[in-house]
C-alpha positions in Angstrom: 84.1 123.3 140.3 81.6 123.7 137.1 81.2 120.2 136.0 81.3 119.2 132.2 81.1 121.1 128.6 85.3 120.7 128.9 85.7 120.4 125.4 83.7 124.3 125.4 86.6 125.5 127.0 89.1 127.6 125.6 92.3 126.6 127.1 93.6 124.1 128.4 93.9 126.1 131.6 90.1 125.7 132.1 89.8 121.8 131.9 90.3 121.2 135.3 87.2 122.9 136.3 85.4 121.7 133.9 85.5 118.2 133.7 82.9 115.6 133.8 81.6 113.5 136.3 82.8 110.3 135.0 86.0 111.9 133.8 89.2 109.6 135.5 92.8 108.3 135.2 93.1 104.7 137.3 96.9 103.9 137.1 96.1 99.8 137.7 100.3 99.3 138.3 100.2 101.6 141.6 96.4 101.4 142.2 96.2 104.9 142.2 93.9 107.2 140.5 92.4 110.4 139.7 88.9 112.0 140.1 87.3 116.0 138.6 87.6 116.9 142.0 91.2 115.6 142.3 92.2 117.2 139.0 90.7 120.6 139.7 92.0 120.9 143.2 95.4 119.4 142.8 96.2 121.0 139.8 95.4 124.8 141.5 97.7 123.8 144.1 100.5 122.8 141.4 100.0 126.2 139.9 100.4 127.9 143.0 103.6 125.9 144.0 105.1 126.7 140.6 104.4 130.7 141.0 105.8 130.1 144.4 108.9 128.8 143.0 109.3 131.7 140.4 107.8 130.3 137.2 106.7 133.2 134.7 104.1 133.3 132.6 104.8 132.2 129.1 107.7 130.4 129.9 108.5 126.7 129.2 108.5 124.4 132.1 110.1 120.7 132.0 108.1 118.0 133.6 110.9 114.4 133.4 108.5 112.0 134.9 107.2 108.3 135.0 104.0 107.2 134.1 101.9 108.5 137.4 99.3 110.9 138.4 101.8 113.6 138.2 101.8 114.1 134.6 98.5 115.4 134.2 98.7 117.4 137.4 101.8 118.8 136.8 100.6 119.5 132.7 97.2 121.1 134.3 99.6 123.2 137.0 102.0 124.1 134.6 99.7 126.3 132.2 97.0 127.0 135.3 100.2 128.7 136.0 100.7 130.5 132.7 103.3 128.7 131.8 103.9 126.1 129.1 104.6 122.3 129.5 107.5 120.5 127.9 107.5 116.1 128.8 110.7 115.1 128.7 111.7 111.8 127.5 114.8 110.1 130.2 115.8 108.2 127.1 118.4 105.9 129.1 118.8 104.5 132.2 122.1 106.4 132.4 121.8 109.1 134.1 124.8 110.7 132.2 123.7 109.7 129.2 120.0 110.5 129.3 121.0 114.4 130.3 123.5 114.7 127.5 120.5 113.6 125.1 117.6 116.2 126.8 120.5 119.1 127.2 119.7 120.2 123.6 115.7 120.3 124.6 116.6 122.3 127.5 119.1 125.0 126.1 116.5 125.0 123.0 113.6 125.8 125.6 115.9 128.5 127.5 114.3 126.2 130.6 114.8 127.8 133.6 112.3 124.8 135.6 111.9 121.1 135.5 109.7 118.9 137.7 111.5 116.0 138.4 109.9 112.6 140.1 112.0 111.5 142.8 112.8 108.3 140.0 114.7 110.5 137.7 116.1 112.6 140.1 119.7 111.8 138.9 119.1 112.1 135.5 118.1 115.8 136.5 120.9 116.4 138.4 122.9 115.5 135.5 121.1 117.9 133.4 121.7 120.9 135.9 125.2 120.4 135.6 125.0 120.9 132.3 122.4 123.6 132.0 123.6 126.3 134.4 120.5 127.9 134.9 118.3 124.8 135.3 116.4 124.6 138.9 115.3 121.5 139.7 111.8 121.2 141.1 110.6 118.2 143.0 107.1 116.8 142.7 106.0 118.1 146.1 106.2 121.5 144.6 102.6 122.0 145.3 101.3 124.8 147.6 97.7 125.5 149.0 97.4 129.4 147.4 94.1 130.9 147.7 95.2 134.0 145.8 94.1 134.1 141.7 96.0 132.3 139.2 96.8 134.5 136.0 95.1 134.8 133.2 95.7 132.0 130.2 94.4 133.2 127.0 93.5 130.9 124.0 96.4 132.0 121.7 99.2 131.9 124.8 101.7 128.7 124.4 100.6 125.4 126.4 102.6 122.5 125.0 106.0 122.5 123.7 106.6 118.7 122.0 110.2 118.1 121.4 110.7 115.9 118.6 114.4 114.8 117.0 112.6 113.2 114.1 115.2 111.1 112.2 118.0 113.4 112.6 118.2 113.5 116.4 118.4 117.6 116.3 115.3 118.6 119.0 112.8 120.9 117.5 110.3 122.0 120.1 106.7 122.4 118.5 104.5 125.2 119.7 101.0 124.1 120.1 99.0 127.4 121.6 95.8 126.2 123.8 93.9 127.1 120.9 95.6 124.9 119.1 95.2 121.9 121.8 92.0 122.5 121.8 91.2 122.3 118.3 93.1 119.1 118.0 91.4 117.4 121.3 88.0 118.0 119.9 89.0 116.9 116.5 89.9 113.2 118.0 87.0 112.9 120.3 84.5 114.6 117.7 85.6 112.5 115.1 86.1 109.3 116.9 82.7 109.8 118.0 83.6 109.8 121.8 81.3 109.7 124.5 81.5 109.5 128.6 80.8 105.9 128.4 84.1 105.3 126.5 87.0 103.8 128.3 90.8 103.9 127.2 93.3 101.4 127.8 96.7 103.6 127.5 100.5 102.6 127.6 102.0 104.9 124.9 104.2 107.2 126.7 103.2 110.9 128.2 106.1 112.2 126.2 104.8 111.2 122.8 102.0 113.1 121.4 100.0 109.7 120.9 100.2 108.8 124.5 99.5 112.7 125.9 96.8 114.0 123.8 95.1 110.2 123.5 95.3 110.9 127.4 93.8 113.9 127.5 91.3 113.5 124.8 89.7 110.4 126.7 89.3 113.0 130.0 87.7 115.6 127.8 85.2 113.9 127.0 83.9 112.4 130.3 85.2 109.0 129.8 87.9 106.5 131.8 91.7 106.4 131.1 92.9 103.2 132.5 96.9 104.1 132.5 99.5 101.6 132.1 103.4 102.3 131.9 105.5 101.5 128.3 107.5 99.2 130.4 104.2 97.1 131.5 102.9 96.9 128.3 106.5 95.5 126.9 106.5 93.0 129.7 102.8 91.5 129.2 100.8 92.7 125.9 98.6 89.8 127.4 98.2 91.2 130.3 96.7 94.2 128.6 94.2 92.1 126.7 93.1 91.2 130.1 92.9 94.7 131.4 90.8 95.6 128.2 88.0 92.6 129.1 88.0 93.6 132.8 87.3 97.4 132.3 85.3 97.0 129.6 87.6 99.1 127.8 86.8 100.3 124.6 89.7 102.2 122.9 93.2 101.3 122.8 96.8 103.5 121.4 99.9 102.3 119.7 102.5 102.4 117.2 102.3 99.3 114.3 104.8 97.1 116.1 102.5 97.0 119.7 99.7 95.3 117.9 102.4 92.9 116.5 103.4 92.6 120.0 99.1 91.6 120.9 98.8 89.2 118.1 101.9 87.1 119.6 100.6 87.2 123.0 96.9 86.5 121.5 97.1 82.8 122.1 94.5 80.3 123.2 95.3 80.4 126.8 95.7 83.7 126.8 92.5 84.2 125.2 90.5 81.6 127.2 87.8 83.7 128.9 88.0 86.9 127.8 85.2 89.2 126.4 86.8 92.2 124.0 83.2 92.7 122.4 83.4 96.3 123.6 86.6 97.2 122.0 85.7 99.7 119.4 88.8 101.3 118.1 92.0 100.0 118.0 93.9 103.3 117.0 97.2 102.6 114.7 99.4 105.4 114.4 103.3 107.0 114.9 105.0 104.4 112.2 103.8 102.7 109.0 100.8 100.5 109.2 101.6 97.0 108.2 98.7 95.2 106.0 99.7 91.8 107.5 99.5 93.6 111.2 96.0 94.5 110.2 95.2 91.1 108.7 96.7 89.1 111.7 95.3 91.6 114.2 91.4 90.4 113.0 92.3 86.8 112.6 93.8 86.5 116.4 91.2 88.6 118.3 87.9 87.6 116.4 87.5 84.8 118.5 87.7 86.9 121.7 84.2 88.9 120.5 86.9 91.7 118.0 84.9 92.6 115.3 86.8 93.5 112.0 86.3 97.3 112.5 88.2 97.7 115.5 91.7 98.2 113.8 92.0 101.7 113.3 95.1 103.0 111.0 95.5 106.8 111.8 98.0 109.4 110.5 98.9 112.0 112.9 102.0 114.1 114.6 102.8 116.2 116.9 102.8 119.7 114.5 99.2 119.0 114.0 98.5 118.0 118.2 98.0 114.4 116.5 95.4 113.8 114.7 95.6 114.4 110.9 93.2 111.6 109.4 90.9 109.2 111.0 89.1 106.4 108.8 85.3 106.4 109.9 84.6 104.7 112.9 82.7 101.4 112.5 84.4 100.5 108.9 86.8 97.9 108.1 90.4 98.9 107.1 91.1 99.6 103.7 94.3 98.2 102.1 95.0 98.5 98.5 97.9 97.1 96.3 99.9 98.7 94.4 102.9 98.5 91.7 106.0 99.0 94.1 108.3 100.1 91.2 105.8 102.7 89.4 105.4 103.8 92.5 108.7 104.8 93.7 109.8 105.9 90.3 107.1 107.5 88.4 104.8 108.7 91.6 101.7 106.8 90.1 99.4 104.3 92.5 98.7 102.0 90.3 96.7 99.4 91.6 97.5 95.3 91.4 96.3 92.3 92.2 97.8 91.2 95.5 99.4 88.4 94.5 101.7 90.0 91.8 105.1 90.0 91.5 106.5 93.7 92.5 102.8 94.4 94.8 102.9 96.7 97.3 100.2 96.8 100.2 99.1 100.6 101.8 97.0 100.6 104.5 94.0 103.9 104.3 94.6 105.9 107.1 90.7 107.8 106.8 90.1 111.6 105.5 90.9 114.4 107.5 89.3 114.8 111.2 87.4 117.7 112.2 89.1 121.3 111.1 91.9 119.9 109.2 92.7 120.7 105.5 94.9 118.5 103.6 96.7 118.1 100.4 99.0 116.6 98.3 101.1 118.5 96.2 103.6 117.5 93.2 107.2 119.0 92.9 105.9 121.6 90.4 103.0 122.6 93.6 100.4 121.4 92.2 97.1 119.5 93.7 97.6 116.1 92.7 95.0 114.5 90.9 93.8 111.3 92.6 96.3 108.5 92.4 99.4 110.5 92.1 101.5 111.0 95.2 103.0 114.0 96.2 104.3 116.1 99.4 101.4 115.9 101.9 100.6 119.3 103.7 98.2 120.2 106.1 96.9 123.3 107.6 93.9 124.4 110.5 93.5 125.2 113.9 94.9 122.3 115.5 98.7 122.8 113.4 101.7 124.0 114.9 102.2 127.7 114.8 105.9 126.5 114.2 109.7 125.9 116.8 110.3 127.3 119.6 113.2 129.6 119.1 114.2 128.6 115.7 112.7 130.9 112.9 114.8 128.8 110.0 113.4 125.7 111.0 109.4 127.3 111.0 110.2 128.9 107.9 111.5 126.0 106.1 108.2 123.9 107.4 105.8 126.3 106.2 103.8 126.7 102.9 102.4 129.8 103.7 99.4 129.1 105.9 100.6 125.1 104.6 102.8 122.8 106.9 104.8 120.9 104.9 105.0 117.0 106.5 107.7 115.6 104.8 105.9 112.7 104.0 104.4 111.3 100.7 101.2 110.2 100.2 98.5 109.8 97.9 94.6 109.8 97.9 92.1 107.4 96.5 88.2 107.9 96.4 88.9 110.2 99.3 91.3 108.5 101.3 94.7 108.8 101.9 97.8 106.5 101.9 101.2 107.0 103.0 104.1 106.1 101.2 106.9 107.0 102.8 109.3 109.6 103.7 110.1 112.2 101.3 114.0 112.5 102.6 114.3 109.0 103.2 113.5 108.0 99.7 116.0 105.9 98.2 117.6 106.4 94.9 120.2 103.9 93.7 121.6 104.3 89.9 118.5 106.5 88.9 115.7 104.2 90.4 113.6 105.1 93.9 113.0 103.4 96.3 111.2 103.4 99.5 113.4 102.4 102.7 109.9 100.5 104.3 109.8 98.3 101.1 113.7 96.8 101.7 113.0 96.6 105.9 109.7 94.6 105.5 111.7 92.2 103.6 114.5 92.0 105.8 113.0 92.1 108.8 110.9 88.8 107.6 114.0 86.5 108.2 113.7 85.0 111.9 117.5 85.7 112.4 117.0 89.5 112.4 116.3 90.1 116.2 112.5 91.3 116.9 112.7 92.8 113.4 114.9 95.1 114.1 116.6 96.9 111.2 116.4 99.9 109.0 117.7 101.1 105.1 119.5 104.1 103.7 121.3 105.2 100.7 125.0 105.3 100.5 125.2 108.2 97.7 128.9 108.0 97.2 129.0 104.1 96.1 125.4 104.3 95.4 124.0 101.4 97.2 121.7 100.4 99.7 122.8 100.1 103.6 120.9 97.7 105.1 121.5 97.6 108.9 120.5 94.3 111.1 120.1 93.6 114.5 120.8 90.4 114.5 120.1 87.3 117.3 122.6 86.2 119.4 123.4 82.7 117.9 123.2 83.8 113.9 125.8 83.1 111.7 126.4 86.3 110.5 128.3 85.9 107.6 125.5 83.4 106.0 122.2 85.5 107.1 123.8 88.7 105.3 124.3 86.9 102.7 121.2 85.2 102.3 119.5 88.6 102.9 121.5 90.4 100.1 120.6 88.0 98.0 116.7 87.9 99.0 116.5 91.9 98.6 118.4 91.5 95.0 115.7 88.9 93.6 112.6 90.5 95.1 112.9 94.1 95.0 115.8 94.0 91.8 118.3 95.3 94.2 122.1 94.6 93.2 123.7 96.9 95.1 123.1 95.9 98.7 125.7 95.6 101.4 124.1 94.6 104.8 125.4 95.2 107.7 124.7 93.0 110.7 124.6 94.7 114.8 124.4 93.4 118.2 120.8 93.6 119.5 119.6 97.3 120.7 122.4 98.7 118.7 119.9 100.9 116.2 119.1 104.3 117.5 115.2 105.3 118.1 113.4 108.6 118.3 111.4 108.9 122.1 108.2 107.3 120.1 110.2 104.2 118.9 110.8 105.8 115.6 114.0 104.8 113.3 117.0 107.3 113.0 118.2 106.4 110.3 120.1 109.5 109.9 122.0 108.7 113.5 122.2 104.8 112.1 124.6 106.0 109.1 126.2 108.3 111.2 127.3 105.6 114.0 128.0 102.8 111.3 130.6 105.2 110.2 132.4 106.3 113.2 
């Protein structure tokens, strides 16, 4: 084994070997972990279990497994075996029902392999009744080889990351090793890495946040101290704890996880523990909330959290994550803006907070390391600074487009552009999110942004956890509201009272809201809203 440089490599195929010394995954739920040594050899005999089995080069391989040393072993075997890794998400504990929601990935994949762990062996058998020429592979698939592995090259397929987006049609994005690569070095170069770093992790192997925020960490020498979704849920606190007792420095997660930290950041909870070396907080996969950035400082200063470590990000999967990073070490900048010219006439113009119609935007940085970005109006012009437009990216590190599905890759692409779909706008160099460029809203000629009507709605302590999203109805042109609502609500009165809130803050006449059971809305596999599925089901 050749010990370090594994960010020099140029595939993915190569890490293994070349990982640092301090380089580790500790999985503190099953007090297992995962050394170089451990990597490099378990991995080769991965590889040699999958060409064993039958696996070809270039093809795509399914790994449906928890959160355990498998996954990286299994990624690593997978293209050490020329092949390319697809995680799939088991989205319910139905059995039935989670196959019928990956059987689209699958067929879309032309999978002829998945590694199963024996926890999900059900929901695989399931899926190979479905998908005729699915074999299912158990985790044991491992075999000591001695022979040579095949060649990877840099521009051969590594990752596949299925995404459903808001529609819930899959679309598998290609990411070449090249491509991983490029995007790896961009987070650990421009996050400033180093071997001495260690992540606290929980966001799920399936999401591009939790895989290549995995992998990054290992890349770079450092410690991944891995924790399952389902842990994290349970005790955020208990995470805090974890951070203080590693020493950990660098933490994932969507918005609503450091929501879920500030609730748990009480006194008690608190009481003895030393988060001084907590560094970066990264914030990405949904909209950054100001007040999640503003309550995050307030509850964790005490605890040594300086008011740097919130880190909003913007990333996805078509770009291996990372898009733009703020620089590390400098406070979050929020600005505030007027909601309405906003929405209707594309301009940021900026507010003081406390006026009526202000909107708060969180800076997500400039672009990391390789990446180009820019905004472009509906004529295709550059922007000028304060004007929001289509955001676009392109470098290295971006998709080369969907497996199988030349409509889809044509419609995303620019020319050497990917179009994101979402809107955004730059000030004095940074950049700000808006919203959804699909999901905008437009009700009797005036636009508005779905995020603006569910931070209002989801204020009211009878919506359950928050829970709720907004669409358009374009026949009757109004605004759906949909509302998980708590068990003991009266649900005549809080609709009500939630129309008329939305009418006298945001000008909204047209409202009907409709309140559901808790759990009822439908998610993407990274806690994303479908809204598109949501209309769809409230009409069935």
């Amino acid at each position: 084994m050749t010990e370090g440089h594994a960010l020099d490599c140029a595939t993915l195929a190569e890490v293994p070997a070349r990982l640092g010394p301090r380089a580790s995954a500790v999985y503190p739920g099953t007090r297992e972990s995962l050394t170089p040594a451990d990597f490099d050899a378990g991995s080769a005999r991965w590889a040699h279990g999958l060409l064993a089995a039958g696996v070809r080069a270039g093809e795509v391989v399914g790994l449906l497994l928890p959160t355990c040393p498998e996954v990286l072993l299994g990624l690593f075997g997978v293209v050490r075996a020329g092949a390319a890794a697809a995680m799939l998400a088991p989205h319910s504990a139905d059995p039935e029902v989670a196959a019928e929601r990956l059987a689209p990935a699958v067929r879309q994949a032309r999978m002829r392999f998945l590694i199963a762990h024996p926890d999900h062996v059900a929901v695989a058998r399931a899926l190979a009744s479905r998908c005729a020429s699915l074999t299912v592979l158990d985790t044991d698939v491992e075999a000591p080889g001695a022979g040579a592995l095949p060649e990877v090259g840099a521009d051969d397929l590594a990752v596949v990351q299925f995404t459903s987006g808001s529609t819930g049609r899959p679309k598998g994005v290609m990411l070449t090793h090249a491509a991983v690569m490029a995007g790896l070095r961009a987070i650990t170069t421009t996050s400033a890495f180093t071997e001495r770093d260690v992540m606290v992790t929980w966001a799920p192997h399936f999401h591009d946040l939790g895989l290549f925020g995995l992998l990054s960490i290992l890349l770079a020498g450092g410690e991944a101290q891995v924790l399952s979704p389902l842990a994290f849920m349970r005790r955020p606190a208990g995470t805090l704890r974890l951070l203080s007792d590693t020493g950990g420095t660098l933490m994932t997660g969507p918005d609503f996880s450091y929501r879920k930290i500030v609730a748990a950041a009480t006194p008690a909870a608190l009481g003895g523990l030393d988060l001084s070396r907590w560094r970066l907080a990264y914030n990405g996969a949904e909209p950054v909330r100001a007040d999640t950035v503003a309550d995050f400082q307030q509850s964790l200063a005490g605890a040594g959290v300086s008011g740097s470590v919130m880190y909003p990000v913007y990333g996805m999967a078509e770009a291996t994550l990372a898009v733009t990073f703020p620089e590390p070490g400098t406070a979050p900048r929020i600005v505030h803006v007027d909601r309405a010219t906003l929405a209707d006439d594309g301009l940021a113009v900026q507010v003081p907070s406390g006026q009526a119609g202000a909107k708060a935007l969180v800076g997500v940085g400039r672009p990391v390391t390789g990446m180009r970005v820019r905004v472009l109006d509906e004529a295709g012009s550059v922007c000028p600074q304060g004007r929001a437009g289509e955001i676009q990216i392109a470098g290295p590190a971006v998709t080369s487009g969907y497996l199988h599905d030349a409509a889809a890759t044509a419609a995303a692409f620019d020319g050497s552009w990917l179009r994101t779909g979402d809107l955004g706008f730059c000030l004095d160099g940074d950049l700000f999110i808006a919203g959804r460029r699909k999901e905008m809203i437009i009700v009797r000629g005036q636009n508005h942004f779905p995020e603006d009507v569910e931070d209002l709605v989801r204020a009211s302590p009878d919506v359950h956890r928050g829970r709720c999203v907004a669409f358009a109805d374009a026949d009757s042109e109004h605004i759906v509201v949909v509302a998980e609502l708590r068990p003991k609500a009266d649900h005549a009165a809080v609709t009500t009272g939630l129309r008329v809130a939305v009418a006298d803050r945001l000008g909204l006449a047209a409202v009907r809201v409709h309140a559901v059971r808790p759990g009822w809305l439908p998610t993407t596999s990274s806690g994303k809203w479908q809204r598109d599925l949501a209309r769809r089901r409230l009409s069935e």
